[in-house]
VOGU-3710 file (C-alpha; in Angstrom, 3 decimals, decimal comma):
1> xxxxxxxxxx> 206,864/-66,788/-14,642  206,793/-66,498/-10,552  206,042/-70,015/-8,892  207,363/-71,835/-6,152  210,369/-74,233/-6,680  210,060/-76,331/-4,051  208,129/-79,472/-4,611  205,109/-80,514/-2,624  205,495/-83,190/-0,261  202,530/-85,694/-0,249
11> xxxxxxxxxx> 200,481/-86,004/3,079  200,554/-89,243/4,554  197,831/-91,806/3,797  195,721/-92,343/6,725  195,235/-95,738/5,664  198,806/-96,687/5,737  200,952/-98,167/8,694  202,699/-95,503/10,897  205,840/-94,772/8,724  207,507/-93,127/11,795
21> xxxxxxxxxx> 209,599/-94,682/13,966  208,492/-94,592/17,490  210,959/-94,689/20,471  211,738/-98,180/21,457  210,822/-98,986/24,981  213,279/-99,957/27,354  213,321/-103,564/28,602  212,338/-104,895/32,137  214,775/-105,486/34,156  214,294/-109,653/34,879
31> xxxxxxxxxx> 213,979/-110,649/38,394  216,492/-113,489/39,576  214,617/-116,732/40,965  217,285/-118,461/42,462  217,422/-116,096/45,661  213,964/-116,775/46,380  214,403/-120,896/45,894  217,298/-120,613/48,361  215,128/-118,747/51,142  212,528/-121,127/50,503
41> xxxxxxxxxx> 214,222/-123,853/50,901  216,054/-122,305/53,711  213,135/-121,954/55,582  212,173/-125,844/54,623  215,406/-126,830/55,867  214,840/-124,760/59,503  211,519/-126,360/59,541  212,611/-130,133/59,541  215,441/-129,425/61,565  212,696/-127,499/64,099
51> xxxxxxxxxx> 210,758/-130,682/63,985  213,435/-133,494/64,869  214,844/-131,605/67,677  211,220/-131,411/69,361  210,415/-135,074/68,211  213,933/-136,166/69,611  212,793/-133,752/72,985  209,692/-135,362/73,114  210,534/-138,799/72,719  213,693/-138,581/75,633
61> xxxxxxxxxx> 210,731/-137,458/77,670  208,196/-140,242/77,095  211,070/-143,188/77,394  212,199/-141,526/80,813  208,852/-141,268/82,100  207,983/-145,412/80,912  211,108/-146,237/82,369  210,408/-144,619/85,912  206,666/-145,471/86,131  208,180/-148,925/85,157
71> xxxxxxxxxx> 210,975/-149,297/88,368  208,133/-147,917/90,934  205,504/-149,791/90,189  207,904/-152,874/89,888  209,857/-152,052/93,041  213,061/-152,648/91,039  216,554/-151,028/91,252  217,036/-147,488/90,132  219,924/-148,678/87,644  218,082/-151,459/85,890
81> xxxxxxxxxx> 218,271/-151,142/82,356  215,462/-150,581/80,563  214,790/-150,390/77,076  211,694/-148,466/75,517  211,102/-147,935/71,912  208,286/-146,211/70,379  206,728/-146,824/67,203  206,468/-143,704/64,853  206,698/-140,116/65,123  205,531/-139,248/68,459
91> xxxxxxxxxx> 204,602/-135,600/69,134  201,201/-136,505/66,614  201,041/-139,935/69,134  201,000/-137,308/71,963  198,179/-135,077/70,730  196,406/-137,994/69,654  196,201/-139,380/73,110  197,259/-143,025/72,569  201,154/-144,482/71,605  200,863/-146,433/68,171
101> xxxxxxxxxx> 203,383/-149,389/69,510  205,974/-148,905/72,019  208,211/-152,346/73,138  209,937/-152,324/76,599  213,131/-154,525/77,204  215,056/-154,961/80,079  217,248/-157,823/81,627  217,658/-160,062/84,783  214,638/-158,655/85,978  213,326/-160,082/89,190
111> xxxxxxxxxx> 210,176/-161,162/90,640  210,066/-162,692/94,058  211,275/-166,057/92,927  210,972/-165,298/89,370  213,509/-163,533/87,369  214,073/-163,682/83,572  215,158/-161,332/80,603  211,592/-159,335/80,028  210,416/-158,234/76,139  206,903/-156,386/76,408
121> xxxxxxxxxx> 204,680/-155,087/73,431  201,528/-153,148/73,151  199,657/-150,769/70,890  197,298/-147,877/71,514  198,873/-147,244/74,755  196,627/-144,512/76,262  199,364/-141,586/77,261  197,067/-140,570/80,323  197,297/-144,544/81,570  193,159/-144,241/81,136
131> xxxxxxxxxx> 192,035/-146,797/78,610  192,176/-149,959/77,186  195,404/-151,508/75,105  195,474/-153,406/72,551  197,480/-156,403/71,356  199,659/-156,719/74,471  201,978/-159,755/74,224  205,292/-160,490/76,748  208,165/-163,053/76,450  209,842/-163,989/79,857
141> xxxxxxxxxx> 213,478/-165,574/78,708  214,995/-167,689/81,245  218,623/-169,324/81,531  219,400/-172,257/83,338  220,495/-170,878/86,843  217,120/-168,554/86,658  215,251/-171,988/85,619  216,665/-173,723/88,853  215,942/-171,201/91,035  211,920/-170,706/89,739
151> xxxxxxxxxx> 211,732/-175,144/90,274  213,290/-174,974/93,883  209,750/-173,987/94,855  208,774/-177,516/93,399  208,918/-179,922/95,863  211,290/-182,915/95,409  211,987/-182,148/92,073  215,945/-182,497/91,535  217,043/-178,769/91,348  220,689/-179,257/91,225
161> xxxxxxxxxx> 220,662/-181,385/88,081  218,348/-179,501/85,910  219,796/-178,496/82,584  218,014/-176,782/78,677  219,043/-179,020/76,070  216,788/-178,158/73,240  213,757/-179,041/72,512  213,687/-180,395/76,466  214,569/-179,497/79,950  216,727/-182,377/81,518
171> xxxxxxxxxx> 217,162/-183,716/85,103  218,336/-186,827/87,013  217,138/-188,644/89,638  218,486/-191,877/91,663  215,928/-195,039/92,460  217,071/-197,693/94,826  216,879/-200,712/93,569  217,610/-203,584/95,900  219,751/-201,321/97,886  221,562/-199,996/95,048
181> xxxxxxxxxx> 221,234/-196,659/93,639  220,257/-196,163/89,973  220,792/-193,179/88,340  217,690/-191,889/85,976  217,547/-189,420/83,562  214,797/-187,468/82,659  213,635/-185,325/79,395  211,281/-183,014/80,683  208,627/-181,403/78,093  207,316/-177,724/79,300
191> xxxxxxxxxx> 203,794/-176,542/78,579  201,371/-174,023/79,920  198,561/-175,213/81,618  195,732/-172,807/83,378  198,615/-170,457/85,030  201,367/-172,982/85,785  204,325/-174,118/83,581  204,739/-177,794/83,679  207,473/-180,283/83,360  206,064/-183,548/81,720
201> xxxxxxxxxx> 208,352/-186,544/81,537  209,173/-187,095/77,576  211,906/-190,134/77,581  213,597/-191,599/80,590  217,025/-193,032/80,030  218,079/-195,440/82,898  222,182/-196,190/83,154  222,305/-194,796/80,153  219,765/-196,364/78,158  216,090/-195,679/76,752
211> xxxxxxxxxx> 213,337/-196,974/78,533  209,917/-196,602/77,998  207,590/-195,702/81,282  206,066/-199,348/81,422  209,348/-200,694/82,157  210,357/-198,540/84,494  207,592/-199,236/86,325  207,718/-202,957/86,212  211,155/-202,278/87,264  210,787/-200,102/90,190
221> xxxxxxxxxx> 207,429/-200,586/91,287  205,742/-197,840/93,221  209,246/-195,988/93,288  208,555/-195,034/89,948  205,886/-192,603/90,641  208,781/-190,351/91,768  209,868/-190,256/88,170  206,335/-190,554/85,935  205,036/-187,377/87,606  204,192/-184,076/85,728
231> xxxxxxxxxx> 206,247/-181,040/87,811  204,394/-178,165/88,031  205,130/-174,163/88,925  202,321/-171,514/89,638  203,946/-168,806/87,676  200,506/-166,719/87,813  200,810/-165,956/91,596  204,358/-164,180/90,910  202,361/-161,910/87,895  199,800/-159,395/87,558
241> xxxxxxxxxx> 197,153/-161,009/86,609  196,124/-159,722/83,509  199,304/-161,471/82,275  198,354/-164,853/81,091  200,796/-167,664/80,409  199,879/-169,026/77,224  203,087/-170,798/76,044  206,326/-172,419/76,532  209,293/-173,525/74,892  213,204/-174,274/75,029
251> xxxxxxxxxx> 215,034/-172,040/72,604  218,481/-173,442/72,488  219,856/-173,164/76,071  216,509/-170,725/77,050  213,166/-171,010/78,730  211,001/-169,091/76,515  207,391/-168,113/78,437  205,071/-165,926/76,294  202,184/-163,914/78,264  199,347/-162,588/76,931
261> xxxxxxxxxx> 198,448/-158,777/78,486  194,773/-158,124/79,177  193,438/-155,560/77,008  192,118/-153,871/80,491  195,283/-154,172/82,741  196,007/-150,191/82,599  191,749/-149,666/84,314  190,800/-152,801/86,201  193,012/-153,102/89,964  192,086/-156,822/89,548
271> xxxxxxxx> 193,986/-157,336/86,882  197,131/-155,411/88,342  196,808/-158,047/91,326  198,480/-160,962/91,688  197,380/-163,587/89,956  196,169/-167,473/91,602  196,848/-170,916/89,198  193,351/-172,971/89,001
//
């Protein structure tokens, strides 16, 4: 009998999963992160460094120009030493028109006959000098030989002897007393009073010993009135007068004066004038 030999393959069930096997596709090739964090961070690094140079650019320009507005319109010498700090960054200061807080320092700064070691404060400085302050406050520190020379304007009142022994300013005087001079020492109190600083007598010490005012008087008479006097000093006619003396105190060996700035003193001439004591 003729027939094939060969067996019959069976066809594939359509039903069924493919049976065969498909070429396997070849994997992406991964990209590496890391170069792309080190531009970034790079370009971060650029940035900031971009930033400090212009804030350190801008704020060398700002201190110059404070300090040289400061020694014109002061008349002072082109070598005094000024120190100006500002408050914050200040390139966003700049384009927002006003400083935040900037504090000026400089020493032995003189006055006509007032000199002292100068600390000044404000905030919201306008940067086109057009507008109002706010929160302006000074502190005039004075040492003994700048004390003595501000009283020599103070007549009769014993220059030469004046010393700063905290919490009081001292000074001697000498009474005559039956033809015999008797030394008196005095304990001087400052305050502030309507422009002027004044020296009010706290104890009096006479040969050495405490004495109240009473007894001085009934021991001196009329002479005393040479001693039992308040001594007082227009500082407000040496200042602008939007600068407004509104304390005073001894701070160790110092003179401490603190000033309040009119909010105004940048706008109003009258307040850039000199100032009178009531």
């Amino acid at each position: 009998m003729s027939g094939d030999t060969q067996p019959t393959q069976p066809l594939p069930d359509p039903a069924a999963q493919w049976v065969l096997s498909q070429p396997e596709t070849a994997p992406r090739p991964r990209r590496r992160l890391w170069p792309w964090l080190i531009a970034a961070i790079i370009v971060v690094v650029l940035a900031v460094v971009a930033w400090f140079a212009a804030e350190a650019i801008a704020r060398g320009i700002v201190t110059q120009v404070v300090r040289d507005k400061i020694i014109t319109t002061l008349q002072l010498p082109a070598d005094q030493q000024i120190d100006v700090d500002l408050e914050g960054a200040v390139i966003p200061q700049l384009i927002g028109g006003a400083l935040s807080g900037i504090r000026i320092a400089a020493d032995d700064v003189e006055l006509d006959s007032f000199a002292g070691d100068v600390v000044v404060e404000a905030h919201d400085v306008p940067v086109n000098g057009e507008g109002p302050i706010s929160g302006g406050r000074a502190t005039v520190t004075l040492d003994e030989a700048q004390l003595q020379r501000l009283m020599s304007a103070v007549e009769d009142f014993p220059v030469e002897s004046l010393g700063i022994e905290a919490p009081d300013i001292t000074a001697s005087v000498e009474l005559s007393l039956f033809g015999a001079a008797v030394p008196v020492g005095l304990s001087l109190t400052p305050s502030a009073a309507e422009g002027q600083l004044v020296l009010t007598p706290a104890a009096i010490q006479v040969a050495g010993s405490d004495i109240t005012a009473d007894e001085l008087r009934r021991q001196f008479g009329i002479l005393s009135n040479a001693v039992l006097r308040d001594w007082p000093v227009c500082i407000a006619e040496r200042l602008p007068a939007g600068l407004v003396l509104t304390d005073v105190a001894v701070s160790g060996d110092e003179l401490q004066a603190g000033f309040d700035i009119a909010d105004d003193i940048l706008i109003d001439p009258a307040l850039r004038a000199d100032g009178t004591c009531a």
